[in-house]
C-alpha positions as CSV (number, residue, x, y, z in Angstrom):
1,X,32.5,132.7,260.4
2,X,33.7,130.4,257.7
3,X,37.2,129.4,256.5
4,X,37.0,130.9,253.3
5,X,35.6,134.3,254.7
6,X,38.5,134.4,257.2
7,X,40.7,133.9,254.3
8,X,39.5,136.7,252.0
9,X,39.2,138.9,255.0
10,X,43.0,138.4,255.6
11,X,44.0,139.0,252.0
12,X,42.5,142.1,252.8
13,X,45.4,143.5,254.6
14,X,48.2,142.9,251.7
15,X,46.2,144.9,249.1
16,X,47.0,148.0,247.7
17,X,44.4,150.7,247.3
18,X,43.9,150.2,243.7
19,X,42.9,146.5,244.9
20,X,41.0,147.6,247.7
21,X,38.7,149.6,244.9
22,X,38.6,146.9,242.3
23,X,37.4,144.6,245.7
24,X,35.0,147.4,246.5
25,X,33.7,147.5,243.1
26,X,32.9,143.7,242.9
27,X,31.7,143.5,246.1
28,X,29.2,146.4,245.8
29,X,28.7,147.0,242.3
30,X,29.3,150.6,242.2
31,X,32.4,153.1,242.3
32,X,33.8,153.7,246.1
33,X,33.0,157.4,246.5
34,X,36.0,157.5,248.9
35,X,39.9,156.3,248.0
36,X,40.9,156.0,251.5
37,X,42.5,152.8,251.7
38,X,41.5,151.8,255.3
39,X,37.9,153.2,254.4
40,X,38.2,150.8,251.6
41,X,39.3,148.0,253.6
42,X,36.5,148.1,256.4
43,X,33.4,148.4,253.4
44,X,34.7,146.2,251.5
45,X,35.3,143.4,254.9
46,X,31.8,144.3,255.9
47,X,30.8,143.7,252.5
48,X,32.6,140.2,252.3
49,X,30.7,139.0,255.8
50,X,27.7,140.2,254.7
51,X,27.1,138.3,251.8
52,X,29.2,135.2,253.4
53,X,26.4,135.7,255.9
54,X,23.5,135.8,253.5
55,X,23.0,139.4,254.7
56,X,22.7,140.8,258.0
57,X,22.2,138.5,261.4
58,X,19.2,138.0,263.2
59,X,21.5,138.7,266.5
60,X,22.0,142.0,264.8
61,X,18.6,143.3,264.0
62,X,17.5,142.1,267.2
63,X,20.2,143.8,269.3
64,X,22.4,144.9,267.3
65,X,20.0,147.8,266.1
66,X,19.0,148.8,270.0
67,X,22.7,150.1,270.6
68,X,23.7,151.3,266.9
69,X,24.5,154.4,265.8
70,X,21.9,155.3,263.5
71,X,24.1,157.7,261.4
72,X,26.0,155.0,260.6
73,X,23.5,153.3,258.6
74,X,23.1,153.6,254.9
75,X,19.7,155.2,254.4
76,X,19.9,154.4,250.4
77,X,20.3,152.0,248.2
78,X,23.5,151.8,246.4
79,X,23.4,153.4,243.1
80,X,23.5,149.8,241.5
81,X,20.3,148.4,243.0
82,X,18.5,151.6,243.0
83,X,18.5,151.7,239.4
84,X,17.9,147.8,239.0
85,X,14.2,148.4,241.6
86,X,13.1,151.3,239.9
87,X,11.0,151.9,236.4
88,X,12.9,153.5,234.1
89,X,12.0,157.1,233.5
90,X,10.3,158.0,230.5
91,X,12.5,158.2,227.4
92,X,12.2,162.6,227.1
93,X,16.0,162.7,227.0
94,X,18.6,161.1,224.9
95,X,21.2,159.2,226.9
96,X,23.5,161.8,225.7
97,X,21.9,164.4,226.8
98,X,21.4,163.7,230.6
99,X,25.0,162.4,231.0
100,X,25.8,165.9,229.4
101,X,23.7,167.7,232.5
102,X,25.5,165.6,235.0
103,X,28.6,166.9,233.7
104,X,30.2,170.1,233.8
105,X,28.7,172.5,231.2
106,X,32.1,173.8,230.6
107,X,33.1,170.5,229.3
108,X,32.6,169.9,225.3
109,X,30.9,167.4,224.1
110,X,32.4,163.4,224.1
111,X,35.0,163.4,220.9
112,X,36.1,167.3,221.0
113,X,39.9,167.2,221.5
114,X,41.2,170.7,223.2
115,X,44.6,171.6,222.7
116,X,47.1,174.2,223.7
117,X,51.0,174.8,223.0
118,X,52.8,174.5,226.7
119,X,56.6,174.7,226.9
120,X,57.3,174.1,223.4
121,X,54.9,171.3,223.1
122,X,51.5,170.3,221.8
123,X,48.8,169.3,225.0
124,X,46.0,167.6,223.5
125,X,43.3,166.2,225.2
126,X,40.0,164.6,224.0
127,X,37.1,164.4,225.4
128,X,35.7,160.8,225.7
129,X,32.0,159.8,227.4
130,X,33.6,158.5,230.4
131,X,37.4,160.5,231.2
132,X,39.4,162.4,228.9
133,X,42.2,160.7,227.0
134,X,45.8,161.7,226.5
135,X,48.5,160.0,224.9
136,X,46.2,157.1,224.7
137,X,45.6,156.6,228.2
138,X,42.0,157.8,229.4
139,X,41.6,159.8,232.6
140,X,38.6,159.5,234.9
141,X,39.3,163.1,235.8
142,X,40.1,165.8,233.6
143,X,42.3,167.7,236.2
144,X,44.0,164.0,236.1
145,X,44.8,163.9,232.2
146,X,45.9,167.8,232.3
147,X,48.4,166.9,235.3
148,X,49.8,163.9,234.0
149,X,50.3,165.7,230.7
150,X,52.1,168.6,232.0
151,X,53.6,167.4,234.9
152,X,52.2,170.6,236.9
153,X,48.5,170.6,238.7
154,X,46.5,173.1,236.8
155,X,42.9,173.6,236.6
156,X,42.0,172.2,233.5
157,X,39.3,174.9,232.8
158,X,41.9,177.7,232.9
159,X,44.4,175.7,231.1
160,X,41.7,175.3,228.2
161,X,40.8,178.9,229.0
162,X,37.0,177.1,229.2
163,X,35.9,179.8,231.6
164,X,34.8,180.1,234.8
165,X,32.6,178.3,236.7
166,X,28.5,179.3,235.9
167,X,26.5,180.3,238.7
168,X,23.5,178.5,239.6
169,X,20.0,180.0,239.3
């Protein structure tokens, strides 16, 4: 292994999570579905030999692959290169309107600002595309944005008195 890989791998150990993820995200191109820092660390040290190795090692695939745990092994693309290989689907749906399925449908739509009086005090949150924004800051999570504006965890939906959750059919 290189110098320079060495070094990056060892900078590794003095980051903080929020590091870790901005690491993860360059290295893979996608959101880490998991905010465990030492979960983090390892992908994102696999990720770093990987491409400092122009992929994985002919060693590897040759024995590697005879002793491996299978279950181990991504069987999917990441989200980033799946959607870079494949045609694009055919335009049926506005962009707006298949991020809207992928959300929750008790959501409103991107602009909608809910509000409720809560101790004296005006909560207002609107709802952007990507998170929900209070106070100027947006949220990726709306239970996020509803706990840093109270102070208290509380389902946003019965906060908002959206409703409960629909069953599927």
């Amino acid at each position: 292994m290189n110098q320079a890989i060495e070094l990056q791998l060892q900078l590794l150990d003095s980051m903080t999570t929020n590091e870790l993820k901005a690491a993860y995200i360059e290295v893979f191109d996608e959101r880490p579905h998991s905010h465990r820092r030492l979960w983090l660390k390892s992908r994102v040290a696999w990720g770093i030999q990987a491409k400092g190795e122009r992929g994985m090692s002919q060693r590897f695939i040759e024995h590697g692959l005879k002793h491996a745990d299978l279950s181990e092994i991504r069987m999917h693309a990441p989200r980033s290169i799946k959607s870079k290989q494949t045609e694009p689907e055919p335009a049926t749906k506005s962009a707006p309107q298949v991020e809207r399925e992928q959300r929750d449908p008790r959501i409103p739509a991107p602009g909608t600002v809910l509000e409720r009086d809560f101790q004296g005090r005006k909560i207002s949150i609107k709802i952007q595309p990507h998170g929900f924004e209070w106070d100027g800051i947006v949220y990726p999570s709306f239970s996020k944005a509803v706990k840093t504006a109270t102070g208290k965890s509380y389902s946003p939906y019965a906060f908002f008195k959206l409703g409960p959750k629909p069953k599927n059919k």
